[in-house]
C-alpha positions in Angstrom: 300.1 -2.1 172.6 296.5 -1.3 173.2 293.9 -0.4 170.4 293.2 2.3 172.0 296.4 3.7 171.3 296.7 2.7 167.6 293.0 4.6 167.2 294.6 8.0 169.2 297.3 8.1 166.4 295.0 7.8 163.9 293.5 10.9 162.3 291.1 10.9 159.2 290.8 14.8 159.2 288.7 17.6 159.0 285.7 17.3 156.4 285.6 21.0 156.3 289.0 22.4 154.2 289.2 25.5 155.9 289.9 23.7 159.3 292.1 20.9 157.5 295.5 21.6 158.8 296.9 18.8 156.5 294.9 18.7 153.8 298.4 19.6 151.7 299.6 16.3 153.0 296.5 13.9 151.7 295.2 15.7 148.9 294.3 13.5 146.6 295.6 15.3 143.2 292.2 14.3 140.8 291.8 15.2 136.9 289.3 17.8 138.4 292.3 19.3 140.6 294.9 19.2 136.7 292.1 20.7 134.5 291.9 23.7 137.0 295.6 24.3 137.6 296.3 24.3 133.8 294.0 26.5 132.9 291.2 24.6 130.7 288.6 25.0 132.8 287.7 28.2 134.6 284.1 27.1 136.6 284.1 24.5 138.9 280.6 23.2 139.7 280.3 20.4 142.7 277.7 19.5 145.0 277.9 20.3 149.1 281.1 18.4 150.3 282.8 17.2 147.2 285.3 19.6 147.6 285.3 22.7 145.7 286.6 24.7 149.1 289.9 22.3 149.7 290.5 22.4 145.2 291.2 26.1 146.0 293.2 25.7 148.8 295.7 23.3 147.3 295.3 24.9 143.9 296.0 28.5 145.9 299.1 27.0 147.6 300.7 24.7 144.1 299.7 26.8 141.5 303.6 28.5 141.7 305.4 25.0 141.4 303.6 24.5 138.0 306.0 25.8 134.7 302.9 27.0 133.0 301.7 29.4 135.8 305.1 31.0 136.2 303.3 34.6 134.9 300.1 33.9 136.8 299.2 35.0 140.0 295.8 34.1 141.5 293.8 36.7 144.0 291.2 35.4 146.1 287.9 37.5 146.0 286.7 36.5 148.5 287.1 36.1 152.7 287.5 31.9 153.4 286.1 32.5 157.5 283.5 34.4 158.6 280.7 35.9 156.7 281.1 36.2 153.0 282.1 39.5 151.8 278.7 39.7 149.5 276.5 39.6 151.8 277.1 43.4 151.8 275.2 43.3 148.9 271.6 42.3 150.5 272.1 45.7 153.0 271.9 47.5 149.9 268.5 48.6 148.1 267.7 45.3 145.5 269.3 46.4 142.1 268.7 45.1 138.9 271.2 42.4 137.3 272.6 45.0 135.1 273.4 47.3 137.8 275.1 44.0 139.9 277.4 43.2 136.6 278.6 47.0 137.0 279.4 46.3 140.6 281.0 43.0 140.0 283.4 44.6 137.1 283.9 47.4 139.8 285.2 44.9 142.2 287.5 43.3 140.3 288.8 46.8 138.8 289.7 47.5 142.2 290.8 44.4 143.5 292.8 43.3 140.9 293.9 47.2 140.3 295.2 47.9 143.9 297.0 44.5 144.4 298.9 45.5 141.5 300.2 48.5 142.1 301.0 47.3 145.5 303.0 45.1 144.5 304.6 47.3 142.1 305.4 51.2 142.5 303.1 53.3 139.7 306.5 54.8 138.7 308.0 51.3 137.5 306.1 52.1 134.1 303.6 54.5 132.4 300.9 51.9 132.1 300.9 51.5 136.1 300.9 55.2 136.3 297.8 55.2 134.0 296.0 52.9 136.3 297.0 54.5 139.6 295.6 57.6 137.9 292.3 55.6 136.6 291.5 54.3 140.0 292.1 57.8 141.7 289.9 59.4 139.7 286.8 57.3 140.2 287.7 56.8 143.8 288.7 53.2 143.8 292.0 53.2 145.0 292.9 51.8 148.2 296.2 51.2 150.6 294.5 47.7 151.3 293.7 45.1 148.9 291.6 42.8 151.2 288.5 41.7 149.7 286.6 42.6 152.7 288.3 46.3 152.2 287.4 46.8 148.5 283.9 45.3 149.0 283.0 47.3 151.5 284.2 50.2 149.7 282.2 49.8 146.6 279.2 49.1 149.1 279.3 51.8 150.7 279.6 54.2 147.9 276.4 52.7 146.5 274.8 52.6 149.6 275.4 56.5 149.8 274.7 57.5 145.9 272.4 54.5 144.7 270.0 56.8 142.5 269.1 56.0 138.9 272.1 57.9 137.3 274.7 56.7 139.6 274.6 53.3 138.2 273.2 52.9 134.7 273.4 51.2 131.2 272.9 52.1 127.8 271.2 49.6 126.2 271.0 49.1 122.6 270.6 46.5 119.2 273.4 45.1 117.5 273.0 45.1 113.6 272.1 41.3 114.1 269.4 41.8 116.4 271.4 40.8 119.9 270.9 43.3 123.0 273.9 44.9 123.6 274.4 46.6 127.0 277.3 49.0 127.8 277.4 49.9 131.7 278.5 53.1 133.1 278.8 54.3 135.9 279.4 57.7 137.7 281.7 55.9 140.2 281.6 57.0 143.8 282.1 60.6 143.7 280.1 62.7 146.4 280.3 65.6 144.3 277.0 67.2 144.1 279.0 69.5 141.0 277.3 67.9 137.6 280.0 68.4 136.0 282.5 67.1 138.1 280.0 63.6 138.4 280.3 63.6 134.8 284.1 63.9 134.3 284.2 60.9 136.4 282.1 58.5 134.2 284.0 56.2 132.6 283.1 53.0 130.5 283.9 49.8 132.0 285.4 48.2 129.0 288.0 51.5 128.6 288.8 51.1 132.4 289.4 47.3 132.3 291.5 48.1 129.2 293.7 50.2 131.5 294.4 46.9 134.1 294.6 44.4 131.0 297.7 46.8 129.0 298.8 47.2 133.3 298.9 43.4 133.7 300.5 42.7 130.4 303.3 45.8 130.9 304.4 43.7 134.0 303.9 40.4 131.9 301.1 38.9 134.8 297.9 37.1 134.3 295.5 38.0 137.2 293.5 34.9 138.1 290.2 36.2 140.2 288.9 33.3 142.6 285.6 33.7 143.7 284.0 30.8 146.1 281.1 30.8 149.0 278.3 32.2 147.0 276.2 29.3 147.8 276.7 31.8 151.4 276.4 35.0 150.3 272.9 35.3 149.6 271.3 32.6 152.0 267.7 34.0 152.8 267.4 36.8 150.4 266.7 34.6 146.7 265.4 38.4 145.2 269.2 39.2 144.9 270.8 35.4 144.6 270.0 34.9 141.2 270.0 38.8 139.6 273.9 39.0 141.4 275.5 35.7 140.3 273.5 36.0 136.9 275.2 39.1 136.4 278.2 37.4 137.7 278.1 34.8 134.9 277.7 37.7 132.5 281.0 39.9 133.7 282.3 36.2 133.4 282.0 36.5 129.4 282.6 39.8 129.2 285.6 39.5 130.6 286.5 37.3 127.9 287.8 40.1 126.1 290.2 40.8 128.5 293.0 38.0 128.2 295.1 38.9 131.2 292.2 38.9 133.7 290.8 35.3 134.5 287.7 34.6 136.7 287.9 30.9 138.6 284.7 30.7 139.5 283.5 27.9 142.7 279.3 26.7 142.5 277.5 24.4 143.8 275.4 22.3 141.2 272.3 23.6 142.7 272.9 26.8 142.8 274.0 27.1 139.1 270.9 25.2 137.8 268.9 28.2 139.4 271.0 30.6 138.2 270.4 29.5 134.6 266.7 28.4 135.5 264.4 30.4 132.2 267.4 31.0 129.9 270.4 32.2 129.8 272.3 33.5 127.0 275.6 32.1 125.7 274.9 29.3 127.9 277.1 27.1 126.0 279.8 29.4 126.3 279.4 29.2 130.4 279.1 24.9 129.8 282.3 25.1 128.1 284.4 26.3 131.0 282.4 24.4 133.3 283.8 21.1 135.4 281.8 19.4 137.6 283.6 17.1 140.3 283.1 13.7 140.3 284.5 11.2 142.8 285.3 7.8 141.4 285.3 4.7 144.1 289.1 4.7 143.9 289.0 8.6 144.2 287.6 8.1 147.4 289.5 4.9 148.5 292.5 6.7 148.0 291.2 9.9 150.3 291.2 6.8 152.8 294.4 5.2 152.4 296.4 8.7 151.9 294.8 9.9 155.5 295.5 6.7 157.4 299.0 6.7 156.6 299.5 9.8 158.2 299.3 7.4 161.3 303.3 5.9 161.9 301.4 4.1 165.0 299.2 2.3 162.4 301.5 2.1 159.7 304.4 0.4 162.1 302.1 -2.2 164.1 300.6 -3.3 161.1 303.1 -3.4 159.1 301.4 -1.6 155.9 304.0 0.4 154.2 304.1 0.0 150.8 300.3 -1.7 150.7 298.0 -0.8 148.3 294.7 1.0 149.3 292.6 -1.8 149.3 294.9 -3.7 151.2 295.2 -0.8 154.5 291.3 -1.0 154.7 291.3 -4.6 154.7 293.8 -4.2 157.7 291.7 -1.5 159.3 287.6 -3.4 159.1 286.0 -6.4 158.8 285.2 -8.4 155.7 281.7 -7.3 156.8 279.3 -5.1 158.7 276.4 -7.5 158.9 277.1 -11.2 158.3 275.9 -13.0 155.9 276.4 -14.7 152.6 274.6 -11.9 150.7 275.7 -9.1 153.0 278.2 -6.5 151.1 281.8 -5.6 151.8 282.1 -3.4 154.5 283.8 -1.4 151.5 280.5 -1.5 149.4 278.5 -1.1 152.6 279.9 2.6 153.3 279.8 3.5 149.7 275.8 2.7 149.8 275.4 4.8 152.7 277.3 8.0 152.1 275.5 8.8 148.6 272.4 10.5 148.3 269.3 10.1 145.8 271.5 11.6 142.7 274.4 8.9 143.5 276.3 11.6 145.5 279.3 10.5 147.6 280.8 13.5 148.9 284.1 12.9 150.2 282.8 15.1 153.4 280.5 12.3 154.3 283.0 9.4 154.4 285.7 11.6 156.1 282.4 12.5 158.8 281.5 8.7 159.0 285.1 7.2 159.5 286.0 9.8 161.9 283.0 8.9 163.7 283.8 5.5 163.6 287.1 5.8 165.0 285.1 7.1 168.2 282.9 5.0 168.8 285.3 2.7 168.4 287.2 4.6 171.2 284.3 4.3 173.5 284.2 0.8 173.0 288.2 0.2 174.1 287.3 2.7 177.3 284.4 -0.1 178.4 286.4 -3.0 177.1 289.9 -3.1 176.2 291.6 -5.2 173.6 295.2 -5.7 172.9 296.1 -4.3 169.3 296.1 -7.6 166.9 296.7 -6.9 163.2 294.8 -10.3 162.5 291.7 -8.0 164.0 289.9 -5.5 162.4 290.6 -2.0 164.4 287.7 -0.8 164.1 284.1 -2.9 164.2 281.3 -3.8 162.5 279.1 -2.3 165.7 281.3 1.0 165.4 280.7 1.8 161.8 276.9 1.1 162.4 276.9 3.7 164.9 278.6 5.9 162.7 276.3 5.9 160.3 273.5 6.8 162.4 275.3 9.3 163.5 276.2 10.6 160.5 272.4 10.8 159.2 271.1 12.8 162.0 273.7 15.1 161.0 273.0 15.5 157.1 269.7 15.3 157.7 270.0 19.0 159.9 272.9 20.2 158.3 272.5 19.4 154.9 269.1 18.0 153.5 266.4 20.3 156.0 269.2 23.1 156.0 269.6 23.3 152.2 265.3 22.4 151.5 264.0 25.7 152.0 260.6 25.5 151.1 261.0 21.5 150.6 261.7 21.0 154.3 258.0 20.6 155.8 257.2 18.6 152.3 260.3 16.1 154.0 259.0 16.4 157.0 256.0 14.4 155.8 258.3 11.5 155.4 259.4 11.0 158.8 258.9 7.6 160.3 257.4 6.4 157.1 259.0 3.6 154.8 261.7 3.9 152.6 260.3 3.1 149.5 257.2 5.3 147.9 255.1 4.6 145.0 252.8 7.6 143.0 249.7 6.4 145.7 252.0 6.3 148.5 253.2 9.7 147.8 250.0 11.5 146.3 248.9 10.3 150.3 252.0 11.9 151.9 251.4 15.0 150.1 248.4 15.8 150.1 248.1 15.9 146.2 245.9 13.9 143.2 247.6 10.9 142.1 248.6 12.6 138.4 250.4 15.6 140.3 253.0 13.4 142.1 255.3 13.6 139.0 255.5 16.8 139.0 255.3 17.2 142.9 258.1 14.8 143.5 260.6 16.6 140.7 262.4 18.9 143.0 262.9 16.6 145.6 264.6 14.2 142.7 267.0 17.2 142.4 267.7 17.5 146.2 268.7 14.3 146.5 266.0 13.4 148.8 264.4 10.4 146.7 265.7 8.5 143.9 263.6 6.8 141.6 264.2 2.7 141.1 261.8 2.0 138.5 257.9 2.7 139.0 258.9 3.7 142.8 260.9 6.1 144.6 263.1 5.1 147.7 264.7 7.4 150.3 268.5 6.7 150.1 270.1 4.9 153.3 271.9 8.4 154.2 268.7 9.9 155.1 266.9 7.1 157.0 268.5 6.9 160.3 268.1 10.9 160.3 264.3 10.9 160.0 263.9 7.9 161.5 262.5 5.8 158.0 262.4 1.9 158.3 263.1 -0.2 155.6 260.2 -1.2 153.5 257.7 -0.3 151.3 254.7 2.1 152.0 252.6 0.2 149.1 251.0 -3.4 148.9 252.9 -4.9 145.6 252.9 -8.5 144.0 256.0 -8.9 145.0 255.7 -10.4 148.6 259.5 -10.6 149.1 261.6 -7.6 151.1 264.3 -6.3 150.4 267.6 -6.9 151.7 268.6 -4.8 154.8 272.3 -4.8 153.4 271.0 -3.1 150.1 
């Protein structure tokens, strides 16, 4: 059989869950993916790639076969393809953070609401007759519970009546001293009748109180996922952080409302500017919070479950039943580089798919071995090989060329794309060396020598540089992409380089 053929069987996937066809089949079930289905943790905070979008898939598609969600249902809020539903919200005049929390608990009102009652006639039970009443009268009841539909409903209405009556809150002292704000809302009527508008104010903790005695007639918990709001609000930052602050807030105050859950998907960036200044009950929010973490084995595991998808693979090298470690070894070379002090090709990807804050999103090794396997293909087209087992399948040469590949692409898609105003600041790296000291740098940007500290801070966060000591290096997954030789950019005492295998 040729190699070619083996490496047409093979398939490491999509990196991007919403085009993974089989992600069911290779999922790897992590503590991440047990905490979420069970309940204990409600926030799940990850960086770009480690997998927040496929957790919801395969938690969205298991949750059923799990004892303990028997009476739980979970309702996407949000549209998985195209643009996010929220976006709606930048068409709209900018509103303050109170006015967003009224929106968000009018959202979920109605989308929680109308997916009820369509699944269960209003006559079943006076409670569901209450609620088809509730959402009548304030104009939120709909024959279609889509996101996209309910959204753009609520949207619309405040697009036509945003004024400073139609969406307001009382705000007021507790005894102890807290702020205490009660939203209401004159919800969606068109009615120019004063009267009338005022008949259809309503508090938002007596209307949620309606859904929760709904959801617990019908013996249901309603589990609200929300995810792509690292999306939603790309380019417009003056209604980013008011909206998701004021989803965080509906977050706790739905707290008092048992039977209606918000699962709640961030990226880690996007949360610490969310909570950037202060944010109250913070610890509340840090208590529900998981952030994903990949462990080496994690990762080694996404491997091994994806190439034994491949019967070609699994058959001519007679693999089944091998351990993890063991299908690698059968599928690369000790090595990428030779050489004594040279890592295992193993270590060698790991080095190269992390960024500055130790990283390793499993997007980037899916994206480097999939990128292998074709250049590995081009290779058989020019010179064909006979598949041997005793070989490696795929070479030392084709995961090289991977990786640059793979740079150029993070670089554009991920590091520039995600920057903002950080991007011509990286730019001023480009075909520079890969490791920076505070003279280096105050040089690079333009900036006195005691200001690189602080200068350098947000591009710590990014990822971008990591600090190793008294310097700061560039890590290998952005080199290729900007074109940065190893090396440093300083004179130091020590004379000696270091190793190109870092």
């Amino acid at each position: 059989m040729k190699t070619t053929e083996v490496l047409q069987d093979l398939d490491f996937g999509s990196s991007v869950a919403e085009f993974d066809k089989n992600l069911e089949h290779y999922f790897v079930d992590t503590d991440d993916f047990r905490t979420l289905i069970s309940g204990k943790k409600e926030i799940i905070s990850g960086d770009k790639g480690t997998g927040k979008t496929a957790l919801f898939k395969i938690f969205s598609q298991r949750y059923r076969s799990v004892p303990e969600r028997n009476d739980t249902e979970i309702i996407p809020a949000f549209n998985p393809t195209g643009n996010p539903v929220f976006q709606r919200l930048a068409q709209l005049t900018t509103l303050t953070e109170g006015q967003y929390r009224a929106v968000w608990k009018s959202y979920i009102l109605s989308l929680v609401g109308n997916w009820l009652l369509d699944v269960f006639e209003p006559g079943a039970a006076h409670e569901l007759e209450s609620l088809d009443a509730l959402l009548r009268r304030i104009d939120l009841r709909s024959v279609d519970d889509r996101p996209e539909t309910i959204f753009s409903k609520i949207t619309n209405a405040i697009a036509r009546i945003v004024r400073p009556k139609s969406i307001s809150a009382d705000f007021t002292f507790s005894e102890t001293g807290y702020p205490m704000i009660s939203p209401k809302v004159e919800l969606f009527s068109e009615s120019k009748d004063v009267q009338a508008a005022a008949e259809n104010e309503i508090s938002y903790e007596e209307a949620l109180n309606v859904l929760q005695v709904a959801l617990e007639k019908v013996g249901i918990e309603a589990w609200v996922a929300i995810d792509r709001l690292d999306e939603a609000f790309s380019g417009f930052p003056e209604i980013e952080i008011p909206a998701l602050r004021a989803l965080l807030r509906t977050y706790l105050d739905l707290q008092a409302f048992p039977r209606i859950r918000l699962k709640l998907f961030l990226r880690k960036d996007l949360f610490r500017r969310i909570i950037e200044g202060g944010f109250v009950n913070l610890t509340h929010i840090n208590d529900q919070k998981k952030d994903l973490m990949w462990e080496d084995d994690d990762l080694l595991h996404l491997f091994a479950n994806r190439a034994r998808g491949s019967k070609v693979l699994m058959r001519e090298a007679k693999l089944e039943g091998k351990s993890d470690m063991e299908i690698f070894a059968a599928m690369f070379p000790k090595q990428v580089g030779q050489g004594q002090k040279r890592p295992t090709t193993w270590n060698w990807i790991l080095s190269r798919i992390r960024d500055g804050n130790s990283v390793r999103p499993p997007r980037n090794l899916i994206d480097l071995l999939t990128k292998a396997k074709d250049n590995q293909l081009r290779m058989e087209s020019r010179a064909p090989r006979e598949y041997d087992p005793k070989n490696p399948l795929i070479e030392g040469e084709a995961i090289r060329r991977a990786h640059q590949a793979l740079s150029e692409q993070r670089v554009n898609d991920t590091l520039l794309a995600e920057a903002s105003d950080l991007a011509p600041l990286i730019e001023r790296f480009r075909g520079g060396k890969a490791e920076q000291n505070a003279v280096s740098l105050s040089h690079i940007l333009d900036i006195p020598e005691d200001q690189v500290q602080l200068r350098v801070k947000p591009l710590l966060e990014l990822g971008f540089l990591e600090r190793i000591g008294e310097s700061f290096k560039v890590p290998m997954l952005y080199r290729d992409g900007l074109g940065i030789t190893q090396g440093k950019a300083f004179e130091s005492a020590d004379s000696g380089e270091e190793s190109d295998e870092e």
